[in-house]
C-alpha positions, -999 to +999 in steps of 0.1 A: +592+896+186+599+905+222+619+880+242+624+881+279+637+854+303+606+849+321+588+842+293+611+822+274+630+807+304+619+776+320+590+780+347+614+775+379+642+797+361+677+796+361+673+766+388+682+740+367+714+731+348+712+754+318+738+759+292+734+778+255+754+792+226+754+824+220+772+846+196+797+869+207+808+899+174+837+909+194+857+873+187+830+872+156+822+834+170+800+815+192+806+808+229+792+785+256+776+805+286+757+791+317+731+807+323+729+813+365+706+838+381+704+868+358+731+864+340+751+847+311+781+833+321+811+825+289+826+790+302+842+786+266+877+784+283+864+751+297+840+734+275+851+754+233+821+730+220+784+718+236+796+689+219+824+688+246+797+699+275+775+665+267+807+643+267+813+650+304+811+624+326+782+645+345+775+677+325+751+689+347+775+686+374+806+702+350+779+731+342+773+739+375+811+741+387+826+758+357+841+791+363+840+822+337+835+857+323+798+873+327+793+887+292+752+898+293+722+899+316+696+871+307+675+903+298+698+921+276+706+888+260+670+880+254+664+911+238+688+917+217+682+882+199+651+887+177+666+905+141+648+933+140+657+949+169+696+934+172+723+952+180+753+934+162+779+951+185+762+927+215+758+892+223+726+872+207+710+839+212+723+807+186+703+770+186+723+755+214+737+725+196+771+724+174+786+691+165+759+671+173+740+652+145+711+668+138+681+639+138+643+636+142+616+605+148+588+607+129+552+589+131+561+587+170+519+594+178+490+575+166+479+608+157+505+621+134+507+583+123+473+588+107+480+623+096+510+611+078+486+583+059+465+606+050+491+627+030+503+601+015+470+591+006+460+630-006+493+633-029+496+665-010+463+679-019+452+696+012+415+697+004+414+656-004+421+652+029+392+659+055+375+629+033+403+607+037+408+615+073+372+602+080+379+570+057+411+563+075+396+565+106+369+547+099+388+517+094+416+519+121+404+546+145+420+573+159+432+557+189+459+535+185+483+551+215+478+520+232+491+497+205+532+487+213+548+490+179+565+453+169+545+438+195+518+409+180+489+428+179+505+452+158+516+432+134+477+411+135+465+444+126+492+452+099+475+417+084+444+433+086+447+467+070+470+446+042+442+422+037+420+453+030+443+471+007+451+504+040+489+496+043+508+524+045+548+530+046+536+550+074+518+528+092+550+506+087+573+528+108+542+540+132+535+505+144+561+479+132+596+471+148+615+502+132+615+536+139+615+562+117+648+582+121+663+606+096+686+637+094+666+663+100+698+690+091+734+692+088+757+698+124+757+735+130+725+740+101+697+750+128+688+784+143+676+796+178+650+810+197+645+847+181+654+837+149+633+837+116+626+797+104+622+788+070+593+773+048+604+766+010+581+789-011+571+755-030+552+748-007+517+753+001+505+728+028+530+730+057+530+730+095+550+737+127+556+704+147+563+712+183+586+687+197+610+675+229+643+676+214+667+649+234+707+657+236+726+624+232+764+622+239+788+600+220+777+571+246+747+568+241+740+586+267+707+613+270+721+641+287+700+671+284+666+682+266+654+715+247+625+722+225+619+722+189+600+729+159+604+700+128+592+724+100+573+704+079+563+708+041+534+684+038+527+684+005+563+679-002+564+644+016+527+637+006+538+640-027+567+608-023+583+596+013+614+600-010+614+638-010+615+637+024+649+655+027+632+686+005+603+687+028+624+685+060+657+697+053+659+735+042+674+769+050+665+776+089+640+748+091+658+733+118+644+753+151+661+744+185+661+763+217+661+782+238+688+764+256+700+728+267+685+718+304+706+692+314+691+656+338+702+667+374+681+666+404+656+695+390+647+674+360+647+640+348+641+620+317+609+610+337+598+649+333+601+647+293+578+617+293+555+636+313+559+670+293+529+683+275+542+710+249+517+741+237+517+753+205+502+790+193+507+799+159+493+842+157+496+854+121+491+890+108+462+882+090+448+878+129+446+840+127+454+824+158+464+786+157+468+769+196+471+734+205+494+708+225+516+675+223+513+649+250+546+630+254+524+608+278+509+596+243+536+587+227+539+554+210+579+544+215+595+555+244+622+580+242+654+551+255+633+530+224+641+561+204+673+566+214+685+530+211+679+528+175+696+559+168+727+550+179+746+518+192+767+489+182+758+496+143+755+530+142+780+558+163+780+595+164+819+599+182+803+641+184+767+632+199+733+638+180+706+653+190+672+642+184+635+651+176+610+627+195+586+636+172+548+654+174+512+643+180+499+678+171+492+679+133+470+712+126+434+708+107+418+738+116+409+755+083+428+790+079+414+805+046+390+784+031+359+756+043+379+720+041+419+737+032+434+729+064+458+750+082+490+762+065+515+791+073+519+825+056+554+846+060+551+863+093+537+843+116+549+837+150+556+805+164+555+799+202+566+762+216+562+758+255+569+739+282+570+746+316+605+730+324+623+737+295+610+776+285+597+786+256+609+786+217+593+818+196+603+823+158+589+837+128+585+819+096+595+834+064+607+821+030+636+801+028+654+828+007+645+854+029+661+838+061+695+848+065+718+821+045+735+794+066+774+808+064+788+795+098+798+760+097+821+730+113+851+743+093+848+776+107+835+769+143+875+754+143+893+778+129+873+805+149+882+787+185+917+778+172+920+817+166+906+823+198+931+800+219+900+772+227+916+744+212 
């Protein structure tokens, strides 16, 4: 991988509000850094945590004021991210998120709704599938975008496909009054832009979900957005929705990045509704995988989202962050007639969109990624050392 600033960088720049974390060996810990014209700008002295950053009172506007130490160009920083080709004497990229719960949506689209029936159904046999695709959407379609989850006609057709023996646990969260919201990872579990993400080497049926990844402060508040790729083992969770955690949660299979762009007058909540996201998967067997996500298709609203993940009976006092979840749910056949699209080690994985940049990582095997060392404990002890707290 080759990483540059104008191709992973937002379309309009460094115009925006635009924080990340980057790793600094010479206090061997992370730092915040603004990033502002070329360069990247260390405001630790003034915000130790992007947990702190979110619980501003307007951290777009605290971004934009904070003084501090320039400690890379954007382009030396870019480059010297991807493992490879690192220098460990210099700066390097991190996921942008610390203390923040780590959570994700799920069955957000009608499409991935019926894609997640349809593992279920195939016990995570990926060539059962294209004949239980065309069964499924026989019966309910494949448009269902316009259908208000909870509302009455969702539950008249929940009587329906009951009636006719089609219920699904999925259909349950894609169209009833709950959301599905789980952990996706641990605080300070996921990795960055540049950085290899992992698929468990159990599995052979998975898939890169390209997703809008909202940053909520302690308030309730959605504060900022970033991209994000919800690694997903789907034979795992077609096997049982109750291995869900092994199919979701694994070594570097929590992908966030490249940085946090915060709500100011350059971008609005209003421009994640409207965001369409790309997808290109290229592999070194030549294959090349592209599609898109449509957050105009989206089934619950991202303040719908948002409100069931935190509130009156449920508080994160350090912020979460949160996966909106993915139409996109690949079919095209890699390998063989009717087997569906799944990864091999190596690939490169490029999420886009045009206000928030671009997040590129290569998949290997979840041994092979570099073990998760760096946690809460030490994050504290390493900004205590450093004078931060």
């Amino acid at each position: 991988m080759h990483l540059t600033p104008q191709a992973c960088l937002p379309h309009d720049g460094t115009a925006g509000a635009l924080a990340a974390r980057v790793w600094r060996p010479e206090v061997e810990g992370p730092s915040i850094v603004a990033l502002r014209g070329e360069q990247a700008i260390d405001i630790t002295h003034r915000f130790a945590t992007m947990r702190d950053l979110c619980e501003a009172e307007n951290p777009a506007a605290a971004l934009k004021e904070a003084q501090g130490e320039r400690i890379a160009s954007l382009a030396d920083l870019f480059a010297n991210t991807p493992p490879d080709t690192r220098n460990p004497a210099r700066p390097w990229l991190l996921a942008p998120v610390d203390l923040q719960a780590i959570k994700a949506a799920g069955v957000t689209f009608a499409v991935s709704m019926l894609e997640r029936v349809i593992e279920e159904k195939a016990r995570g046999n990926p060539g059962a599938a294209a004949a239980i695709r065309e069964e499924i959407v026989a019966l309910v379609g494949d448009d269902l975008s316009k259908l208000k989850p909870g509302s009455a006609q969702a539950m008249a057709l929940k009587g329906v496909l009951m009636a006719q023996g089609a219920w699904s646990q999925y259909l349950e969260v894609g169209i009833g009054p709950d959301a599905e919201i789980f952990t996706k990872a641990p605080p300070m579990a996921a990795v960055g832009t540049g950085a290899d993400a992992g698929l468990h080497p159990s599995s052979s049926w998975n898939n890169p979900e390209p997703e809008i990844v909202l940053a909520v402060n302690s308030r309730g508040q959605i504060v900022a957005a970033t991209l994000g790729n919800d690694v997903n083992l789907r034979d795992v969770e077609g096997r049982s929705a109750l291995l869900l955690g092994k199919a979701k949660d694994n070594n570097a299979s929590a992908v966030i990045g490249p940085c946090l762009r915060f709500f100011d007058a350059t971008f609005s909540l209003d421009d994640v509704r409207r965001t369409t996201l790309s997808l290109t998967v290229t592999g070194a067997d030549g294959f090349v995988l592209e599609g898109y996500s449509s957050m105009a298709q989206i089934s619950r609203d991202p303040l719908d989202l948002v409100g069931q993940l935190i509130g009156p009976h449920h508080q994160y006092p350090d912020g979460a962050v949160l996966f909106l979840g993915c139409m996109f749910a690949p079919v095209k056949d890699r390998d063989t007639v009717g087997g569906g699209f799944t990864h091999k080690p190596g690939d490169i994985v490029t999420i886009s969109a045009p206000k928030l940049g671009s997040l590129v990582n290569r998949m290997k095997s979840t041994d092979a990624c570099p073990p998760w060392t760096f946690g809460s404990s030490h994050l504290m002890r390493n900004l205590a050392r450093r004078g931060m707290l």
